[in-house]
C-alpha positions in Angstrom: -7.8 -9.9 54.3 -5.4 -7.3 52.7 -7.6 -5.0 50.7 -5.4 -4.3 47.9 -2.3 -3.8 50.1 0.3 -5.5 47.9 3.0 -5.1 50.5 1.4 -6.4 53.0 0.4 -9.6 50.9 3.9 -10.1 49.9 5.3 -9.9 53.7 2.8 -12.2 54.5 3.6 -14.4 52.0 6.9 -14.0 52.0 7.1 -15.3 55.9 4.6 -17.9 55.5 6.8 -19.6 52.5 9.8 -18.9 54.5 8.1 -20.4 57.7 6.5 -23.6 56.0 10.3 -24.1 54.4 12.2 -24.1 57.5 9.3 -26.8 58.8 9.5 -28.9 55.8 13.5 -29.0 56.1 12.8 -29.7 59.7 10.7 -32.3 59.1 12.6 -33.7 56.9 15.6 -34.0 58.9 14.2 -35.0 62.1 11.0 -36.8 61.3 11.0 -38.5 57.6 13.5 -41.2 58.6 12.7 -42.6 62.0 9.2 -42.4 60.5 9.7 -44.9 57.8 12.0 -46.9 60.1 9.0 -47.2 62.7 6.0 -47.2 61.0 7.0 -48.1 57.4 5.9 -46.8 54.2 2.6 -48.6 54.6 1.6 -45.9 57.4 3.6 -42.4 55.7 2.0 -42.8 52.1 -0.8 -41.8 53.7 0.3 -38.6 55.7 -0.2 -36.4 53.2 -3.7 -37.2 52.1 -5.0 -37.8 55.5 -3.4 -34.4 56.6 -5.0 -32.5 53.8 -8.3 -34.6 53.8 -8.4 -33.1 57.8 -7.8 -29.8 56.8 -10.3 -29.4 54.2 -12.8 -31.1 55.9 -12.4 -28.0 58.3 -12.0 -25.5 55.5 -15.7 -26.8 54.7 -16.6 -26.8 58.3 -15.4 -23.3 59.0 -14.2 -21.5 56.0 -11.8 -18.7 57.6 -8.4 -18.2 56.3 -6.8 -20.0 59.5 -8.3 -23.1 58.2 -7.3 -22.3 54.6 -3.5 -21.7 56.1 -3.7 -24.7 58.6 -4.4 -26.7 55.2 -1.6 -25.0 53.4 0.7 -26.2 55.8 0.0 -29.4 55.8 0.3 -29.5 51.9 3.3 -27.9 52.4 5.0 -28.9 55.2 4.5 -32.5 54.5 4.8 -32.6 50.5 8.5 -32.0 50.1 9.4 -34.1 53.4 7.6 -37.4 54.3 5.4 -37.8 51.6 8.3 -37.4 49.3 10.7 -39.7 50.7 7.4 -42.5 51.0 7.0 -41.3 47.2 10.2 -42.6 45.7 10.3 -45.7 48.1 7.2 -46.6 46.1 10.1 -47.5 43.0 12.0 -49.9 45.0 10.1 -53.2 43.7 10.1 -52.0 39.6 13.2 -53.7 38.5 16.1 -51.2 37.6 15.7 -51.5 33.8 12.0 -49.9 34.2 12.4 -48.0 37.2 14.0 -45.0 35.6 12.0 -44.5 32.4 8.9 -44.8 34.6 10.0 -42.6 37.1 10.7 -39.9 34.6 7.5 -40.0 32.6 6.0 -39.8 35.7 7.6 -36.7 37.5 7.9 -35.1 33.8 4.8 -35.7 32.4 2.2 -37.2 34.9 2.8 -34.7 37.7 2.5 -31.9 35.3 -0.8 -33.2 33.6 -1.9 -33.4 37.0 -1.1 -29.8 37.8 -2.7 -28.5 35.0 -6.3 -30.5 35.2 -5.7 -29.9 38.4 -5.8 -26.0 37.3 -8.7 -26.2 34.8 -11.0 -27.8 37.9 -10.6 -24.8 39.6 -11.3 -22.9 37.1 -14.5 -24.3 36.1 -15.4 -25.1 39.6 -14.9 -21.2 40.4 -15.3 -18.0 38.0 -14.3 -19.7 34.5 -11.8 -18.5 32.7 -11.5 -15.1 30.8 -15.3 -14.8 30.9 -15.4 -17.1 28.1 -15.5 -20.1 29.7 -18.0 -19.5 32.7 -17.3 -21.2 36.1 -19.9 -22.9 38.5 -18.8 -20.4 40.9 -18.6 -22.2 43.7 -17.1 -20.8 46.9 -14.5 -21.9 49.6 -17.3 -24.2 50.9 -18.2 -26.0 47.2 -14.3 -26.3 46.4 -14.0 -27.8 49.8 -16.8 -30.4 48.7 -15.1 -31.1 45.6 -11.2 -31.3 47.1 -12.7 -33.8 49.6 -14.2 -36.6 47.1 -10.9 -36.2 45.2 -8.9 -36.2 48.1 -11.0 -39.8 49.3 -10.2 -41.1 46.2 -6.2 -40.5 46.8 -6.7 -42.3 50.2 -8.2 -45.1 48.2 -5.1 -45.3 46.0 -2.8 -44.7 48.3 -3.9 -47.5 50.5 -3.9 -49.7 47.5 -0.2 -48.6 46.9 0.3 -49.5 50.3 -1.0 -53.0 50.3 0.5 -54.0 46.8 4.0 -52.7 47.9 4.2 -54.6 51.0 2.9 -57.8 48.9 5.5 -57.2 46.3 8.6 -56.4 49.2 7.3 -59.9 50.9 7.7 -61.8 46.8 10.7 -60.2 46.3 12.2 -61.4 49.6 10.8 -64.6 49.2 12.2 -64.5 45.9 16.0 -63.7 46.8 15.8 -66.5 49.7 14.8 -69.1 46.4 17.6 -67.9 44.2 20.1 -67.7 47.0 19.4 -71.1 48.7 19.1 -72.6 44.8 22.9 -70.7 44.2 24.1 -72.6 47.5 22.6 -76.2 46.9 24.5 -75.5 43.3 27.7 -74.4 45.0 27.1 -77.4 47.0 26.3 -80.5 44.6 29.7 -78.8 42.9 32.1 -79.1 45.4 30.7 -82.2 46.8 
């Protein structure tokens, strides 16, 4: 698209990140919370996957760079706003003592082992790396295949995710409403 025009490819750049920034604060202002409030986190863990699984089912449809952008922006306009916030609502139900330990071994360790298989996939699903390692070199079309089964397999988990949280919100409601009304008939048999 640029042919070697470096300044060009840094404008662009450049005013796409600063575009798709200005969305995801947007979104996140404006959209993240009366999303949760009205359709819960059962419906916006599964934004992000559904938004990306769209636009690279399109990016192996018609591989153009508007669908390779369109796709982009979803990833990143929806990331660092919705899918974030329905992220660390996922925590709520692990009891404090092993919330923060598992929190932090995830975002320190399990995002970045992600990011980095994520890394050699593309790789080896492309040219390979250094000419050492050879790639299948497959295309924008074959990396489109391959992004799609993982990206069904996310959808899978996150609908699991959904289904266990809102079982473990409903046990930990039923939960308090046991402890409170035994706390009461205690208070009660005391007094009496």
């Amino acid at each position: 698209r640029f042919a070697g025009d470096a300044t060009g490819l840094t404008r662009f750049f450049g005013t796409f990140n600063l575009t798709l920034g200005t969305v995801s604060f947007l979104l996140q202002l404006l959209v993240t919370g009366p999303a949760l409030r009205r359709f819960g986190i059962a419906v916006t863990v599964l934004v992000l996957p559904i938004a990306l699984g769209f636009g690279t089912t399109l990016i192996w449809l018609i591989p153009l760079i508007w669908t390779v952008l369109l796709t982009n922006a979803f990833d990143q306009g929806f990331r660092f706003s919705v899918d974030k916030a329905s992220y660390e609502l996922l925590y709520l139900p692990i009891p404090p003592a092993q919330r923060v330990p598992l929190k932090n071994a995830i975002d320190i360790v399990g995002n970045r082992v992600a990011d980095g298989l994520g890394a050699v996939l593309l790789g080896l699903a492309t040219q390979g790396f250094f000419g050492v390692i050879p790639g299948l070199g497959l295309g924008l079309r074959g990396t489109a295949a391959i992004n799609l089964v993982f990206i069904l397999i996310w959808i899978g988990v996150a609908w699991r995710l959904r289904t266990e949280y809102v079982r473990t919100i409903h046990e930990s409601i039923h939960r308090h409403r046991l402890d409170t009304e035994r706390a009461a008939s205690t208070t009660i048999e005391k007094s009496a």
